[in-house]
N, C-alpha and C positions, 0 to 999 in steps of 0.2 A: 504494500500500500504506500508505504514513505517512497521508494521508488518512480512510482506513477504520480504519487500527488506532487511531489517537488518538479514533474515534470508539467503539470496541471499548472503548478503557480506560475511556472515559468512561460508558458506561452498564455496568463492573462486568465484562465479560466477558475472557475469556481472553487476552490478544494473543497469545499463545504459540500458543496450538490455533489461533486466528483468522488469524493469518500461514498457520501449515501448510495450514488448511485452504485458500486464497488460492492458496499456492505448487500446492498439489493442481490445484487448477481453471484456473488460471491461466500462461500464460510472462509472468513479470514484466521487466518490462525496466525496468536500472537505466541512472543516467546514465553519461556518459563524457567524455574531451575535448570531441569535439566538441559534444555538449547543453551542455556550460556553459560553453562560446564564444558560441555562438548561442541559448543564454539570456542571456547579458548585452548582447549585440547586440539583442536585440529590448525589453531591459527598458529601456534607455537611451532608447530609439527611442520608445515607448511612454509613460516617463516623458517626452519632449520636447514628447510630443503633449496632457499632462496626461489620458492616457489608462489610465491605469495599472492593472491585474488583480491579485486576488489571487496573491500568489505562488504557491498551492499550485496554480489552475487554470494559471498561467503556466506551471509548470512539466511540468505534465500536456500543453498544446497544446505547447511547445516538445519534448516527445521524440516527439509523435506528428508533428512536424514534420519531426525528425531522421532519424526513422525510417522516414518516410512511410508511415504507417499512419493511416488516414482514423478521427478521432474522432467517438465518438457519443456524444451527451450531451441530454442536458434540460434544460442552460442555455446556448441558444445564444447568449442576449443576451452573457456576456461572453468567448465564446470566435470567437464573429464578429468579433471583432479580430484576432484573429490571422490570420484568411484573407490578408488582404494581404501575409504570412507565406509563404504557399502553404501555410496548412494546411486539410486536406480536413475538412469538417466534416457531421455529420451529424446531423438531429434524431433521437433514437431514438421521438419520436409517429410519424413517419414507417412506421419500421419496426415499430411497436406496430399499429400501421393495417393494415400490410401482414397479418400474422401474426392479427389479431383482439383484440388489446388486451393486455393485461396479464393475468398468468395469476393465478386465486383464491389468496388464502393459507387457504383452510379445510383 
């Protein structure tokens, strides 16, 4: 959500409607204990390896970690780090493929 809304603020729009509408569509899962144990377990790990991620996507692969809920994304390049994590990763061209592509915005 912090993600999308800072990108909401930044071209002018609502964050307010844009949250609700988010919360509408969406089960947002916030962090807890254990996501920010095992995000700072794998940030250390990660920083050791001079491998280090955006935080914001660290943060996104480590609840979908937590949660075990298999992420899909468009940039697998730096979320393929975290597999060794056990997190389940998923290209969403894959699943764009499957379905027929990406749908018009006309």
């Amino acid at each position: 959500m912090y993600e999308y809304l800072r990108g909401s603020v930044l071209a002018n729009r609502d964050p307010l409607e844009e949250k609700r509408l988010l919360e509408d569509a969406f089960e947002i899962l916030w962090p807890d204990n254990q996501f920010v144990l095992k995000l700072s377990e794998i940030w250390a790990k990660l920083k050791k390896k001079g491998m280090l991620i955006d935080d914001r996507d660290l943060m996104i692969g480590v609840l979908s970690i937590v949660r075990d809920i298999p992420l899909c994304t468009f940039n697998k390049s730096h979320f393929s780090r975290l597999q060794e994590f056990n997190l389940k990763l998923i290209d969403i061209k894959d699943i764009l493929a499957e379905v027929g592509g990406l749908p018009s915005t006309r």
